[in-house]
Backbone bond lengths (Angstrom), bond angles and torsions (degrees), N, CA, C in turn:
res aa  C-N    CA-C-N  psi(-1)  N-CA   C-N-CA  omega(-1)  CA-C   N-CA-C  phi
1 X - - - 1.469 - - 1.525 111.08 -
2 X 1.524 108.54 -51.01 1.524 97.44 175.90 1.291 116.95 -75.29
3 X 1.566 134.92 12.87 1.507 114.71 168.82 1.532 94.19 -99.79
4 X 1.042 124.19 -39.46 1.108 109.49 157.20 1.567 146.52 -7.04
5 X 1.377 98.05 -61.33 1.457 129.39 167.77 1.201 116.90 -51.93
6 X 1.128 104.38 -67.86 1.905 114.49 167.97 1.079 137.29 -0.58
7 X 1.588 106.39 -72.17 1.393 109.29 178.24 1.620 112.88 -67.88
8 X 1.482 104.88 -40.17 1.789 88.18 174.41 0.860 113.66 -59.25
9 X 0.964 144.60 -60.76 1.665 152.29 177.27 1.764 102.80 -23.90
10 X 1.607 110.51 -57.43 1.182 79.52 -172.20 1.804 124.63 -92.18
11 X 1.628 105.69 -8.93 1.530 107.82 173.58 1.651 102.28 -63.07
12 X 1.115 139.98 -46.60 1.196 148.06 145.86 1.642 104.24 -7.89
13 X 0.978 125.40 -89.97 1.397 126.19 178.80 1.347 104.57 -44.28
14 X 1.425 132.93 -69.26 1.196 141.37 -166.38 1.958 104.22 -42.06
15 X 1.486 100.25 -39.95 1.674 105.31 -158.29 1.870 78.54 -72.48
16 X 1.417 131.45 -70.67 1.325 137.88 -168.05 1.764 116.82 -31.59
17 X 1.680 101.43 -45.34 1.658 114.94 170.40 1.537 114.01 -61.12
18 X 1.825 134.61 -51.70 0.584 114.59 123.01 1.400 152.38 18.32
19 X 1.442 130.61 -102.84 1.062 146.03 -172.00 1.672 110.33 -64.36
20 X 1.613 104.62 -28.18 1.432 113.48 168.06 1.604 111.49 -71.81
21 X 1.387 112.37 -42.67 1.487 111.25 164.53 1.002 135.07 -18.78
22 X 1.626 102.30 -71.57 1.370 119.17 173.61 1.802 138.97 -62.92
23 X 1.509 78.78 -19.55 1.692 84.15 -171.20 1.526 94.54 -87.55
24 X 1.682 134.26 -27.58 1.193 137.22 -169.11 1.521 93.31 -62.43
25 X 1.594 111.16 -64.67 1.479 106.42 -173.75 1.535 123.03 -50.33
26 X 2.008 106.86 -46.88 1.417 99.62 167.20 1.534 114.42 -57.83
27 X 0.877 138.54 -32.26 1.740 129.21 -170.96 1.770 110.83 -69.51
28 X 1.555 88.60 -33.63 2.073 87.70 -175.96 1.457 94.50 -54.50
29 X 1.977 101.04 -67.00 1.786 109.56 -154.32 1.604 93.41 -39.53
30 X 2.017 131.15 -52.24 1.144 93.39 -159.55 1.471 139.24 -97.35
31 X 1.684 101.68 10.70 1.486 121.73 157.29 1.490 110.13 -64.16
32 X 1.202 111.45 -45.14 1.827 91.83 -179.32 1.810 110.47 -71.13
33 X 1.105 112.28 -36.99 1.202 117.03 -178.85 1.920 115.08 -62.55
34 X 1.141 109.75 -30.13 1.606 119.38 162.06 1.369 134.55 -90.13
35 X 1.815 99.90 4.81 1.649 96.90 162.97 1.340 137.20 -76.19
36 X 1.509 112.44 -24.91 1.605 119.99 166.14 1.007 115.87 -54.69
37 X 1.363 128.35 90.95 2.006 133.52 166.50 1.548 103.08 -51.35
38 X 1.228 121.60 -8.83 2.102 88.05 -166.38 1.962 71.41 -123.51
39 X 1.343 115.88 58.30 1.627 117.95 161.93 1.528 102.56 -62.75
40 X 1.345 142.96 -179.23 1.213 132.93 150.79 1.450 104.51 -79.60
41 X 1.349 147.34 -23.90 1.608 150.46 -126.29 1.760 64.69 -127.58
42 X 0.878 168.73 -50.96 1.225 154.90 -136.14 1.827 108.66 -110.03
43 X 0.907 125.89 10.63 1.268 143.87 -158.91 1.418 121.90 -98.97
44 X 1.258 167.81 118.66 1.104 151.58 173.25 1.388 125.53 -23.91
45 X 1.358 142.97 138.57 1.224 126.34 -168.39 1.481 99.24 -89.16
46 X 1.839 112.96 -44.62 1.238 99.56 -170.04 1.604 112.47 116.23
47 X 1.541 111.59 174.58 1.766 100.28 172.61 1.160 112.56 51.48
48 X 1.704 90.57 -136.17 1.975 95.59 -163.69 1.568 99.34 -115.16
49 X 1.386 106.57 13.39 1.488 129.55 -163.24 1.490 102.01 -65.10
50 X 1.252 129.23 113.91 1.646 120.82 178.49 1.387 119.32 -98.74
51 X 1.179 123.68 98.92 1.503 134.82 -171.04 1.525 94.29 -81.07
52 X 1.663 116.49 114.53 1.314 149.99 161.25 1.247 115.76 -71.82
53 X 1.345 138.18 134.71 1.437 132.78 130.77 1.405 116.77 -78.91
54 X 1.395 102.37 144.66 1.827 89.27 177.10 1.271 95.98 -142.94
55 X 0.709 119.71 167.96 2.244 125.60 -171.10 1.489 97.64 -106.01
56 X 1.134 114.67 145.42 1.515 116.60 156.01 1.220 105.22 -66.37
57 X 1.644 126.83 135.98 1.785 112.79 158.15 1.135 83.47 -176.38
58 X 1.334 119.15 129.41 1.694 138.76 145.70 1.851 106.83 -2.54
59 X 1.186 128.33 -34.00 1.460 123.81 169.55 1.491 121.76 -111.78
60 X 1.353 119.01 -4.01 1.281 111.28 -157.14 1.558 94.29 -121.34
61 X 1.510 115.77 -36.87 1.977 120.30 178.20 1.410 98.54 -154.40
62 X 0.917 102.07 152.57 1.595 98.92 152.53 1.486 107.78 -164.39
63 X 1.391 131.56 -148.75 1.308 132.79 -164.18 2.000 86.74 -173.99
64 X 1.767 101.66 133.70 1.269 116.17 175.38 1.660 107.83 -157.71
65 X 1.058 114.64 109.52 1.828 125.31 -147.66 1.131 97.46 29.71
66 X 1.007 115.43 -121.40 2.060 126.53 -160.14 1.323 105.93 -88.63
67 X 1.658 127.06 -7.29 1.772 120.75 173.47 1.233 90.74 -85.93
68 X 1.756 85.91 147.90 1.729 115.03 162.42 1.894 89.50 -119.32
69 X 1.467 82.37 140.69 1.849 107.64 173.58 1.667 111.89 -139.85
70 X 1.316 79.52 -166.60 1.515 89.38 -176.44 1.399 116.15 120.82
71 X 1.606 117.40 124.54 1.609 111.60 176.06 1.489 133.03 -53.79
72 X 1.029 108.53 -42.94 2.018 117.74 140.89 0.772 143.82 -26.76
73 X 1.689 92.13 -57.86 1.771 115.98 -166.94 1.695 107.43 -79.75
74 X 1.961 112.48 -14.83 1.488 101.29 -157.68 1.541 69.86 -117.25
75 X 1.349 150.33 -16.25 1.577 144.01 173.58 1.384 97.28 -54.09
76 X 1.345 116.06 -76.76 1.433 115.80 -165.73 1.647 103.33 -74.73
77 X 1.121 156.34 55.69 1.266 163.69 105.66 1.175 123.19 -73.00
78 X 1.262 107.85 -44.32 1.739 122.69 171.79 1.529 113.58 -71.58
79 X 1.384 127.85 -14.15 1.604 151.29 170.60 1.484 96.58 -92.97
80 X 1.199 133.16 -55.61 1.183 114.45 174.73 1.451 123.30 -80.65
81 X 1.321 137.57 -18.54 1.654 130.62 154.52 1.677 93.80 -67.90
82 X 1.241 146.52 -36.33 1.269 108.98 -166.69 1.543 111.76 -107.22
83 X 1.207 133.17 14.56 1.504 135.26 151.37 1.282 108.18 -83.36
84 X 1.127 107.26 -66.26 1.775 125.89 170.01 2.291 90.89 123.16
85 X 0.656 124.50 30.00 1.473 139.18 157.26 1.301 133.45 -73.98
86 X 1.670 115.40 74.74 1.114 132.50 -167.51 1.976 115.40 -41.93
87 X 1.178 108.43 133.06 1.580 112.02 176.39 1.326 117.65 -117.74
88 X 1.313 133.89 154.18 1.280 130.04 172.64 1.231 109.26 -119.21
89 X 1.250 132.33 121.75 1.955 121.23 -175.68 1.408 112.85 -99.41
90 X 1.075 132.58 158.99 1.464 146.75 -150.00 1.046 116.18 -163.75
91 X 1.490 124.07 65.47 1.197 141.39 -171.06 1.924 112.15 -57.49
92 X 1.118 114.68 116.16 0.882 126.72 176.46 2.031 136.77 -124.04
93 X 1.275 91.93 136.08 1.643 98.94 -173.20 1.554 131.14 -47.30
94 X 1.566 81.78 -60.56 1.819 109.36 -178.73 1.607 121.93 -106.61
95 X 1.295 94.28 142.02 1.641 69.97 -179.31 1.542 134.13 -117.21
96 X 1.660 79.05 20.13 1.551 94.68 149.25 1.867 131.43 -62.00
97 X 1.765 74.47 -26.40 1.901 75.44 -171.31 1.542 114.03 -93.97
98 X 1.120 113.96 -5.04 0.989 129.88 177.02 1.555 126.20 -80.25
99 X 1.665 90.53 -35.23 2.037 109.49 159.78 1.345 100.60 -70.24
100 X 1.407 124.79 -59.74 1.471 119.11 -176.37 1.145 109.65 -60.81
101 X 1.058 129.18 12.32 2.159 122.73 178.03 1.866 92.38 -112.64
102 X 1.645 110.94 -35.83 1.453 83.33 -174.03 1.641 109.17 -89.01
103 X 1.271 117.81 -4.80 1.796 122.91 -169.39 1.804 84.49 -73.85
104 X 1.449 136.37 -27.76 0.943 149.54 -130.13 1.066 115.67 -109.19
105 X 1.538 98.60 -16.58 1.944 120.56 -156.65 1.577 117.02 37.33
106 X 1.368 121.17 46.60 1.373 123.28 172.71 1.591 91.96 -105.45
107 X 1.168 111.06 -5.95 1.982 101.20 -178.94 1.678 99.56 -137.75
108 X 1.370 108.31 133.35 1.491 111.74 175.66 1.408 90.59 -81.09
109 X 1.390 149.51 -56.84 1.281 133.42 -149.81 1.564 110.09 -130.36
110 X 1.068 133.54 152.22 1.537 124.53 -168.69 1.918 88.29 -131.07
111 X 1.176 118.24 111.81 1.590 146.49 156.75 1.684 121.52 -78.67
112 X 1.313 115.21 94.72 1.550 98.83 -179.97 1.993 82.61 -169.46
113 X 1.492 97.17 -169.25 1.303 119.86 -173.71 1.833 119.68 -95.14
114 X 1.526 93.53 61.75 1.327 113.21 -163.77 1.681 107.56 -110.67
115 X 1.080 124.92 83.78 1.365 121.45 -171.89 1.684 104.08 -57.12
116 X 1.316 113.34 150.12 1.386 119.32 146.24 1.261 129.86 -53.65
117 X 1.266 120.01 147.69 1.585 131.63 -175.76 1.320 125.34 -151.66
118 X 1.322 135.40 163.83 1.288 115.52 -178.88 1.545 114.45 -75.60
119 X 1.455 100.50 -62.43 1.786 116.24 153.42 1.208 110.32 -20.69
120 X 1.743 150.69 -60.94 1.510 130.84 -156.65 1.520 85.16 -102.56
121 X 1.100 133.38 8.17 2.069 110.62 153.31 1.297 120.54 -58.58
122 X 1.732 115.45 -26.63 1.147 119.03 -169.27 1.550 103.46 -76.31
123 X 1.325 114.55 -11.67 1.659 111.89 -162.88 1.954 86.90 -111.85
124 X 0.998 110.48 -59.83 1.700 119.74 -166.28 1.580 123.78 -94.12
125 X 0.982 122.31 131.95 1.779 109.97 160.15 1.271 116.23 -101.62
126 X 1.675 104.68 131.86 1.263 122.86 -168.28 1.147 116.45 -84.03
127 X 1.565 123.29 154.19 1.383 113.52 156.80 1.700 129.92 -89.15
128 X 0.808 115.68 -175.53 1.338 106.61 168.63 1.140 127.51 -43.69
129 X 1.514 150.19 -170.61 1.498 136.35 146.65 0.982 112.29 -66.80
130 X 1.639 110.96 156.51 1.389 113.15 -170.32 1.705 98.17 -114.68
131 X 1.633 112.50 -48.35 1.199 114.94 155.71 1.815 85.01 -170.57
132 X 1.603 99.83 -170.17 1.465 127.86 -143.38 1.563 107.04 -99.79
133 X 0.960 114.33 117.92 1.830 104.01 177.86 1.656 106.17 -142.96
134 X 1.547 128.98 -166.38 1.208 124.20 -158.45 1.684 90.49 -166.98
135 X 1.217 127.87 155.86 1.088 136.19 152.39 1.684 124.49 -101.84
136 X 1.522 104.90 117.45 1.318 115.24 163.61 1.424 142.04 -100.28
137 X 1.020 114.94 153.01 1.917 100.74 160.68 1.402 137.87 -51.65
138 X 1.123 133.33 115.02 1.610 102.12 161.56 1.502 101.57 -114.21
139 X 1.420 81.91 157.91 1.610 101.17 167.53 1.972 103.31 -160.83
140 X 1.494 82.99 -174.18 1.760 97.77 -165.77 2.064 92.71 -73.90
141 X 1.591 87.89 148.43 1.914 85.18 176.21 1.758 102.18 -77.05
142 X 1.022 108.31 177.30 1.847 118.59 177.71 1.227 99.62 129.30
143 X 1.617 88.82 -171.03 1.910 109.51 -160.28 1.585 110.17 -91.24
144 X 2.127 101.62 0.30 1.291 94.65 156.67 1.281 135.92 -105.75
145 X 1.462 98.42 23.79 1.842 108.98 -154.09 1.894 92.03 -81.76
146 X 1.365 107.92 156.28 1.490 111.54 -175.10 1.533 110.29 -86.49
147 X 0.986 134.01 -171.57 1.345 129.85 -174.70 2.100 98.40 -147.46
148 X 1.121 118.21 -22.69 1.608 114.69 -148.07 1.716 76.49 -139.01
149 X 1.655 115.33 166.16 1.488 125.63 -162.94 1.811 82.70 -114.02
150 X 0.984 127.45 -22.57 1.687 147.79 159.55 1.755 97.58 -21.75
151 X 1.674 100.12 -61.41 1.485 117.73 -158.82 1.860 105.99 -82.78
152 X 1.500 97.58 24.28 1.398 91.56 -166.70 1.831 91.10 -96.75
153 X 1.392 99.43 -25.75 2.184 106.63 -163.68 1.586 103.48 -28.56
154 X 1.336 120.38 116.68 1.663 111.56 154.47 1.349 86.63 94.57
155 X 1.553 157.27 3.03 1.193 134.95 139.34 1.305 119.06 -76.17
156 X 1.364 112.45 158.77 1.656 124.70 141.18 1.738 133.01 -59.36
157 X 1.299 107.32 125.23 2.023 76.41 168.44 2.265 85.25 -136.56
158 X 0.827 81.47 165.15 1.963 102.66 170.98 1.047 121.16 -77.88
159 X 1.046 124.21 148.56 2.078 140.35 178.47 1.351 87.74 -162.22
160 X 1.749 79.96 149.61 2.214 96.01 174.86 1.926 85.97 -92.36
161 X 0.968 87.91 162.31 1.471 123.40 -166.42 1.648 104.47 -64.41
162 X 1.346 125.28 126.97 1.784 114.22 -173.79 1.809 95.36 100.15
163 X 0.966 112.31 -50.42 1.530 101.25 -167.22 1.078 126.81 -57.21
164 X 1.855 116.32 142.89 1.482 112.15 -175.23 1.631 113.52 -82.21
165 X 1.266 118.25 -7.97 1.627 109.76 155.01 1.334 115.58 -34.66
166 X 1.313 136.42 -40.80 1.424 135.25 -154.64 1.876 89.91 -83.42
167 X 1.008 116.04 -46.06 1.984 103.98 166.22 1.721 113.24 -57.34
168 X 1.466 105.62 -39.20 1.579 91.27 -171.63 1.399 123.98 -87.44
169 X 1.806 104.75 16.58 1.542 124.36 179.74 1.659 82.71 -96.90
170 X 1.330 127.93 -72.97 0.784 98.97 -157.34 1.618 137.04 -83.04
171 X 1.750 108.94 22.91 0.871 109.82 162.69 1.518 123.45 -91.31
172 X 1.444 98.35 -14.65 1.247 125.73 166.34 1.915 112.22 -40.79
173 X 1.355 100.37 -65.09 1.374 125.06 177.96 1.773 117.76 -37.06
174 X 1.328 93.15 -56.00 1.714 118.16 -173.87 1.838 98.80 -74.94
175 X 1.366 130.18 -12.02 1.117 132.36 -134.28 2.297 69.64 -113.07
176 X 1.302 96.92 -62.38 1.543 105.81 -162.11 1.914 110.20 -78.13
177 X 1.575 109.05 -15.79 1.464 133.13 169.52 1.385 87.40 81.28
178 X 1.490 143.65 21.13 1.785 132.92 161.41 1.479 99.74 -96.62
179 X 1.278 102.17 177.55 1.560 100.08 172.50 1.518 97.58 -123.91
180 X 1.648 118.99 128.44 1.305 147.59 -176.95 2.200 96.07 -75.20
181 X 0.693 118.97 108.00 1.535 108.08 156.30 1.467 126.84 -83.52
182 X 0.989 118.35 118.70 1.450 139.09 169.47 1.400 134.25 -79.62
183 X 1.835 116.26 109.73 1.947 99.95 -164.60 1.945 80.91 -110.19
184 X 1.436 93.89 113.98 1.873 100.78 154.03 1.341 124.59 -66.73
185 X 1.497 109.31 100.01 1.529 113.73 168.53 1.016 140.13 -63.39
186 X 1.554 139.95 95.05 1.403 133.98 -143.23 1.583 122.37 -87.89
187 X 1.713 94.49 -27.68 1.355 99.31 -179.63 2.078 121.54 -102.20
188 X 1.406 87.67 -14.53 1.975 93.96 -172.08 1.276 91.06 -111.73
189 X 1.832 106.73 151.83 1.361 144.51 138.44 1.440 117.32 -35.82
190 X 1.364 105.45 158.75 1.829 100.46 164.03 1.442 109.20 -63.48
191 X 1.284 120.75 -41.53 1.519 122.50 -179.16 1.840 116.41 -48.28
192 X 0.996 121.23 -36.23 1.209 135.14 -177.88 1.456 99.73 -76.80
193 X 1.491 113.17 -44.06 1.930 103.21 -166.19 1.391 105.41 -87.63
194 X 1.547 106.15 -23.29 1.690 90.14 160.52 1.100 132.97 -77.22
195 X 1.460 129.49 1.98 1.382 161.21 126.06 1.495 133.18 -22.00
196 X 1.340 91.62 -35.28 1.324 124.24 -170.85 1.757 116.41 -99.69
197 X 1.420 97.76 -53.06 1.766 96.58 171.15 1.488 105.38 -61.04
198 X 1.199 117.55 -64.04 1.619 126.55 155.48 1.365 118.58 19.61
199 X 1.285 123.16 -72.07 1.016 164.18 -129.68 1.990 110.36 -115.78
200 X 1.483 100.22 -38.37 1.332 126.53 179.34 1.305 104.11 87.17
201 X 1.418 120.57 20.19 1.991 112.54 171.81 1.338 103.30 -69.61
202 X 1.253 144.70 -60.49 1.335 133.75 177.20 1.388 107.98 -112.15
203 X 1.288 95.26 169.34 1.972 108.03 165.87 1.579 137.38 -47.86
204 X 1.317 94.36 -80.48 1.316 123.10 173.76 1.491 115.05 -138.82
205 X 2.012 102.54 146.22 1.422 88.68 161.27 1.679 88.35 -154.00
206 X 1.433 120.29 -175.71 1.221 151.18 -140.56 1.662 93.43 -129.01
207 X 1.751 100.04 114.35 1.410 105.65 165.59 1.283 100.83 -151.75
208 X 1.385 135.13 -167.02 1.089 145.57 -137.49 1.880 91.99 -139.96
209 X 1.438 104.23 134.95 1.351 109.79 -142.98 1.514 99.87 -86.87
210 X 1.162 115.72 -6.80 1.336 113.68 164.03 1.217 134.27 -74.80
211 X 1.443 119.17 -22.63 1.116 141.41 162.91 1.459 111.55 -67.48
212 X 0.912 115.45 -70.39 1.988 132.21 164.11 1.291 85.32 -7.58
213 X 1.779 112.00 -69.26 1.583 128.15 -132.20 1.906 101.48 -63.27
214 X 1.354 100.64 -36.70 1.630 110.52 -152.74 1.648 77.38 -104.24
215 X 1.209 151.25 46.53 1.282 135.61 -178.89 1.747 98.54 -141.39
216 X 1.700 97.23 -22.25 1.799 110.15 -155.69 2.097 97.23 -56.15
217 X 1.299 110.57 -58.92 1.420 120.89 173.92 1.527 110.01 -36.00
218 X 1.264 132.96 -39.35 1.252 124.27 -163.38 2.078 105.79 -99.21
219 X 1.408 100.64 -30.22 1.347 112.03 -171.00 1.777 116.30 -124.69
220 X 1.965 95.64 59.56 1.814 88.02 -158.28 1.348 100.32 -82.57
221 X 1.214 145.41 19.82 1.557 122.25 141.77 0.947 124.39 -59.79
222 X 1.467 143.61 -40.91 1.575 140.63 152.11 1.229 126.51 -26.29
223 X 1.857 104.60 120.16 1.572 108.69 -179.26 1.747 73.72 -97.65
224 X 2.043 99.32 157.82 1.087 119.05 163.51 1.663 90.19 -138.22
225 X 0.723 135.53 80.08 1.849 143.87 -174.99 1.316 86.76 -112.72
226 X 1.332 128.77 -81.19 1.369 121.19 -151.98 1.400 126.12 -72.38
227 X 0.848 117.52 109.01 1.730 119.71 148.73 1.035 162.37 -20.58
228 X 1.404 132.49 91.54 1.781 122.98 -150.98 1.726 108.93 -107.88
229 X 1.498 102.91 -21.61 1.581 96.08 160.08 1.687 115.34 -160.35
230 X 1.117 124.73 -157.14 0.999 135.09 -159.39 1.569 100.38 -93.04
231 X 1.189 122.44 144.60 1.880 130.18 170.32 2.250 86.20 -34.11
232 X 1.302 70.70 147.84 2.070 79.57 -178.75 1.841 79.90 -135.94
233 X 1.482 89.96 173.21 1.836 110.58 176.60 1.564 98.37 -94.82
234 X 1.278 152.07 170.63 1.271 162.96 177.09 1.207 122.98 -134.73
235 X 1.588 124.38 81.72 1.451 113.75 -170.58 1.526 136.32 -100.15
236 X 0.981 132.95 -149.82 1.678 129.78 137.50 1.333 116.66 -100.81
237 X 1.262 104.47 134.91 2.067 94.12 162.15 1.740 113.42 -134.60
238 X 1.476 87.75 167.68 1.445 111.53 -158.46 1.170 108.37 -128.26
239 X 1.237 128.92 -178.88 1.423 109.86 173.79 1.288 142.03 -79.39
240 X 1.730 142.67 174.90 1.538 108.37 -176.22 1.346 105.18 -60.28
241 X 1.435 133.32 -53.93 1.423 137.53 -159.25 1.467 111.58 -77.69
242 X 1.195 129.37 14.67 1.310 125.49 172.32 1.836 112.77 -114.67
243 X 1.020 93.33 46.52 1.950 118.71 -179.84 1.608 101.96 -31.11
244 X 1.992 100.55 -54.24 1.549 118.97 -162.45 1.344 99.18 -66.57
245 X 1.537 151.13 -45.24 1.038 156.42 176.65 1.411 124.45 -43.86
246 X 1.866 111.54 -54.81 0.771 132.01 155.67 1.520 132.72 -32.05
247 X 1.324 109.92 -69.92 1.349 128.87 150.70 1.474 133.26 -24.30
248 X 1.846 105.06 -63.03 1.187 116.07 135.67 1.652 138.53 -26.46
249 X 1.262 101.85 -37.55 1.605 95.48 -176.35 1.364 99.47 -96.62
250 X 1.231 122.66 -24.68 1.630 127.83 -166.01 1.905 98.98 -69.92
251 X 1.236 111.99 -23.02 1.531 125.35 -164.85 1.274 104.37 -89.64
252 X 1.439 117.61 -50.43 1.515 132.35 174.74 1.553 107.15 -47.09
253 X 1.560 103.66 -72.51 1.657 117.07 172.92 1.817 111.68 -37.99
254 X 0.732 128.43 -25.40 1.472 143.70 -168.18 1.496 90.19 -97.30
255 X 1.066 119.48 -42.17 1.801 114.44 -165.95 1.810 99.18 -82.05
256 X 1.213 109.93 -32.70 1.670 113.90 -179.45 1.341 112.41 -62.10
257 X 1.882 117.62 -46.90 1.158 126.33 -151.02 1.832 103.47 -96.04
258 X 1.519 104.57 17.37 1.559 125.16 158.51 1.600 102.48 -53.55
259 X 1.427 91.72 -92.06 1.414 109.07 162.16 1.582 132.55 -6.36
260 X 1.467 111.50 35.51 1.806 105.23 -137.65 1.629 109.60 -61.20
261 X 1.562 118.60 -30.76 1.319 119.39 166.88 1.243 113.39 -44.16
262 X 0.995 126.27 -82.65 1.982 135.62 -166.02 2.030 90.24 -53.99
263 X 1.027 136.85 -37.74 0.940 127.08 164.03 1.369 135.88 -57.94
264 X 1.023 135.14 -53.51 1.449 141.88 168.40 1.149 129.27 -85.11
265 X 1.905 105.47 1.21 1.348 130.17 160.88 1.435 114.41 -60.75
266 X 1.603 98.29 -60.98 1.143 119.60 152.26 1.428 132.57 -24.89
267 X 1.201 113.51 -71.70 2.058 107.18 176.59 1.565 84.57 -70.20
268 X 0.972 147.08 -46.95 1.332 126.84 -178.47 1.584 137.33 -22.85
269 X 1.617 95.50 -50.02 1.632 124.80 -171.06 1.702 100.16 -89.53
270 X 1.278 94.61 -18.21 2.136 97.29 175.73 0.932 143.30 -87.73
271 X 2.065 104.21 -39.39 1.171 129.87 -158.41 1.634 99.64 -137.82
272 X 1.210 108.73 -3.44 1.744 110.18 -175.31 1.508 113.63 49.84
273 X 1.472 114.38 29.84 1.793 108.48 160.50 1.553 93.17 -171.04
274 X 1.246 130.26 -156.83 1.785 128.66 -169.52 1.830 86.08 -142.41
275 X 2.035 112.09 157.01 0.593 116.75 123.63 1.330 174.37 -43.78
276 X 1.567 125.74 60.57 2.047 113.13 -161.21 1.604 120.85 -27.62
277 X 1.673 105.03 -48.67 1.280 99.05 -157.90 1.658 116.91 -90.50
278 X 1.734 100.67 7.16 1.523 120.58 175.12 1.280 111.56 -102.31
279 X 1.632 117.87 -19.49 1.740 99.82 -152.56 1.652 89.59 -129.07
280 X 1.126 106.61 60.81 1.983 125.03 164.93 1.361 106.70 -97.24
């Protein structure tokens, strides 16, 4: 039985190395290709035109032959057919660059897997909740996988670059009295670094459990069991000085979630159940 095993085991790996291949090479070509700021596609649209950032991620955009999805991506569509408030989306990798596009005013709104905090109010204005998520661990399953955030003292784990995980590690740290080390990823998504443990390039890293959740089918060696913080709110942000915008979207979102069918249809088709304390 166990030679058996073997060979899947290792075309299995082989298909995962692979698939990591490709996305490394796709991610360089489209970081170099998105460093020119005065691009025309990078530009202000203008009007009443609302230039979005949106992250690539299994919940937030994605691309599958000719569909575009995403719980975000089909929220704010459904806000824009029912205001009638044209958007432009701007799919983006990192979400560093995506902060540097709105500090930048090349993006009215920045869309990605950025929990709220008290700390980034001082930098961003939030919108309302959008819905509820948590940050977990992943790592590879086996007899070395950890079970307790205890068992983290004196490791490394991953975060994409910008993210406020890298504060709640290290409060994490002070919390267990070890010190957690942290490597900031400058160029990949969570999608990519869970890609990456996968694969056995790194250990562990820190993503947002919704992502984990919609990723488990494609990457089932990954435990996501453990826990790195508490349920967080999930919003949009804008800039500090654009309060009125803000507001604006918080009003819109409120005008969609009328609609309560197409709404809770919605977290339905995303999250496989609805929010209570979101979908009033």
């Amino acid at each position: 039985m166990t030679r058996q095993q073997q060979p899947s085991k290792r075309g299995q790996m082989i298909l995962y190395m692979v698939l990591l291949a490709i996305v490394v090479a796709c991610m360089v070509a489209l970081s170099m290709c998105d460093k020119p700021v005065e691009a025309p596609d990078e530009r202000p649209s203008g009007g009443d035109t609302l230039d979005i950032a949106i992250e690539y991620s299994p919940v937030t955009y994605y691309t599958y032959d000719d569909t575009l999805g995403g719980y975000n991506y089909d929220l704010l569509r459904m806000i824009a057919d029912s205001v009638g408030r044209p958007m432009k989306f701007h799919p983006v990798v990192t979400l560093q660059k995506a902060l540097a596009g709105l500090d930048e005013g090349r993006y009215d709104v920045v869309v990605a897997q950025f929990p709220m905090t008290a700390r980034d109010t001082s930098r961003f204005a939030f919108t309302q909740p959008i819905y509820i998520d948590q940050q977990v661990l992943v790592q590879r399953r086996g007899s070395q996988a950890i079970h307790s955030q205890l068992d983290l003292a004196g490791d490394t784990v991953w975060v994409v670059k910008g993210s406020p995980m890298i504060g709640r590690i290290a409060s994490l740290s002070r919390e267990i009295g070890d010190t957690i080390y942290v490597h900031v990823d400058e160029l990949y998504g969570p999608e990519q670094l869970m890609m990456m443990v996968s694969a056995g390039e790194i250990k562990y890293a820190v993503v947002n459990r919704s992502i984990a959740r919609a990723m488990a089918s494609r990457l089932p060696n990954l435990d996501r069991s453990v826990p790195i913080s508490l349920s967080q709110f999930q919003s949009w942000m804008v800039a500090k000085d654009r309060q009125g915008l803000c507001d604006s979207l918080n009003l819109w979102h409120e005008q969609v979630k009328r609609d309560t069918a197409a709404y809770l249809g919605l977290q339905r088709r995303y999250f496989g159940g609805t929010f209570p304390t979101l979908a009033r």
